[in-house]
C-alpha positions in Angstrom: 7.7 98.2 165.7 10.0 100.4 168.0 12.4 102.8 165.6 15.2 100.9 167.7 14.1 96.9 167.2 12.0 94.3 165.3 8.7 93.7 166.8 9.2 90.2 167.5 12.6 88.8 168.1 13.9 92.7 169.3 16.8 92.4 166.4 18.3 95.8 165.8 17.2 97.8 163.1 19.4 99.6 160.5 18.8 103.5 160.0 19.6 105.9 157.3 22.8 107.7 158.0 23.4 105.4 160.6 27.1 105.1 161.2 28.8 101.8 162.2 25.7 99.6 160.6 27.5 96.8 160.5 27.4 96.4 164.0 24.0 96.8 164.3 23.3 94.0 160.9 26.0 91.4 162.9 23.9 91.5 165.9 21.1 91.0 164.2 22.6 88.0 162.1 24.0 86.6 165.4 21.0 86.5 166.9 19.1 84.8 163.8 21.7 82.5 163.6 20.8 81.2 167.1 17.2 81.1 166.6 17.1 79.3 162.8 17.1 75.8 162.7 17.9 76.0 166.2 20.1 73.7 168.5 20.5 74.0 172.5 23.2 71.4 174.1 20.9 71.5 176.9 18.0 72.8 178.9 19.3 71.9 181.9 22.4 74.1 182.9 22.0 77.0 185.3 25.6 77.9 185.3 27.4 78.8 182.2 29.8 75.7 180.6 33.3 76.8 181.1 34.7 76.0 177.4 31.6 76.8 174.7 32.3 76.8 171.7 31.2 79.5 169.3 27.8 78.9 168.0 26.7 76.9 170.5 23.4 77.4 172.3 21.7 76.3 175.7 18.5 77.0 177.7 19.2 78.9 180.3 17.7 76.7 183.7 16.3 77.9 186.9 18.4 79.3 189.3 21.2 81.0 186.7 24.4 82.7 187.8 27.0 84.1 186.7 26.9 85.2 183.2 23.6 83.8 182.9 22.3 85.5 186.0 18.6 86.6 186.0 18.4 85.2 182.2 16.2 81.8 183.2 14.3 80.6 180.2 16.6 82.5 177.5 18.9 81.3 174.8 21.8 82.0 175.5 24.3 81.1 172.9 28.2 81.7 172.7 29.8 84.1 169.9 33.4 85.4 169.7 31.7 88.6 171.5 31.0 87.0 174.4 27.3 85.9 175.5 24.1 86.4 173.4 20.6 86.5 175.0 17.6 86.3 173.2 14.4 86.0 175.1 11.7 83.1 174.0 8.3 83.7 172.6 5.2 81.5 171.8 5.5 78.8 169.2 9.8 78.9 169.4 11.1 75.2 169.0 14.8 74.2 169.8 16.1 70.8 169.4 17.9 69.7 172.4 20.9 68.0 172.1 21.0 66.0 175.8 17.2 65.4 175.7 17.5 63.8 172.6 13.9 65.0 171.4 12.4 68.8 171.1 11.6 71.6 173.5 8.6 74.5 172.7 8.5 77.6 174.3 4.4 78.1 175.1 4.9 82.4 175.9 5.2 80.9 179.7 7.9 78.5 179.8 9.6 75.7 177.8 7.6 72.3 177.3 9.3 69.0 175.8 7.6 68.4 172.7 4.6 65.7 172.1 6.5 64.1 169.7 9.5 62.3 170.7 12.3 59.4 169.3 10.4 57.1 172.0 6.4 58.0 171.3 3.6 60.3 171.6 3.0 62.3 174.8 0.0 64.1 175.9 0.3 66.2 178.8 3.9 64.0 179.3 1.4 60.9 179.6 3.4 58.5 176.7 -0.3 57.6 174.4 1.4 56.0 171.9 4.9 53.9 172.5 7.4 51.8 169.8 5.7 49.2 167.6 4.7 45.9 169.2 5.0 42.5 167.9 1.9 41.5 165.1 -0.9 39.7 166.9 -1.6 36.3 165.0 -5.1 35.5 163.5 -7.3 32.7 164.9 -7.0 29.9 163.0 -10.1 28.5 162.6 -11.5 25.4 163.5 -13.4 24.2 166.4 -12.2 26.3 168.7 -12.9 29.1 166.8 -14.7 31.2 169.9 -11.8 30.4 172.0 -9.1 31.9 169.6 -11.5 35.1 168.9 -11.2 35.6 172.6 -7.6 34.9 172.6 -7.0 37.5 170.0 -9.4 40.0 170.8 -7.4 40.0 174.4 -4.4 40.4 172.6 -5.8 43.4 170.9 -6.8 45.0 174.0 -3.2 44.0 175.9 -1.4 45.9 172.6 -3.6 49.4 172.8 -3.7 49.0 176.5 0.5 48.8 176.0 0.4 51.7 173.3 -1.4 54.0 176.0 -4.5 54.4 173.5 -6.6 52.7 176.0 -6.9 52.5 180.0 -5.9 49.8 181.7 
């Protein structure tokens, strides 16, 4: 740890006889605030939005200007001080409000998250989707090889459609 910040999310440290602490303890609380529990409206502005609202969050796109400039792949989230930056590191999760699912920052960039509202995704293939209607059971009788094969097709169609099986 640097005498100046925290070793991992660079929040400013307090030191004895410092004067104006405060300063340095409502930068670090605004930047913890950002980070806990955290919230991004989106992942996909490069330009800052021209009315945020105090609290609010975003993940700073490709191509940033303006305020954002050179700050790609930051949070950058809106206090009554203006702009806050705080750069990402390994393991960081962020909801995101306009994806409607998760985001994870893997120490190189930001990934959405494997788990999602609308399934499971591996490598952003879907593996497993929404629940599918129940397949019914043969019914016996003397077609009773015929309905196996009936339903064992069904069975393949529904993991086939759930993405746990090639097509």
């Amino acid at each position: 740890m640097t005498n100046e910040t925290s070793d991992r999310w660079a929040l400013p440290l307090l030191h004895a006889g410092q004067a104006q602490k405060e300063i340095m303890h409502n930068e670090a609380l605004a930047r913890i605030d950002m980070l806990l529990h955290g919230v991004a409206e989106s992942a996909d502005l490069a330009v800052p939005p021209m009315a945020p609202v105090a609290g609010q969050c975003w993940i700073v796109a490709a191509g940033a200007s303006g305020a954002w400039a050179g700050r790609e792949g930051d949070v950058a989230g809106w206090t009554e001080g203006g702009w806050r930056f705080v750069a990402p590191r390994a393991g960081l999760r962020l909801e995101v409000a306009d994806r409607a699912h998760a985001m994870v920052h893997d120490g190189t960039a930001w990934r959405n998250a494997a788990v999602r509202d609308d399934g499971f995704f591996v490598g952003g293939q879907q593996i497993v989707g929404g629940r599918q209607a129940a397949i019914a059971a043969p019914m016996g009788g003397t077609t009773i090889d015929i309905e196996c094969r009936g339903v064992i097709a069904a069975i393949l169609a529904a993991l086939q459609g759930h993405g746990l099986i090639s097509m």
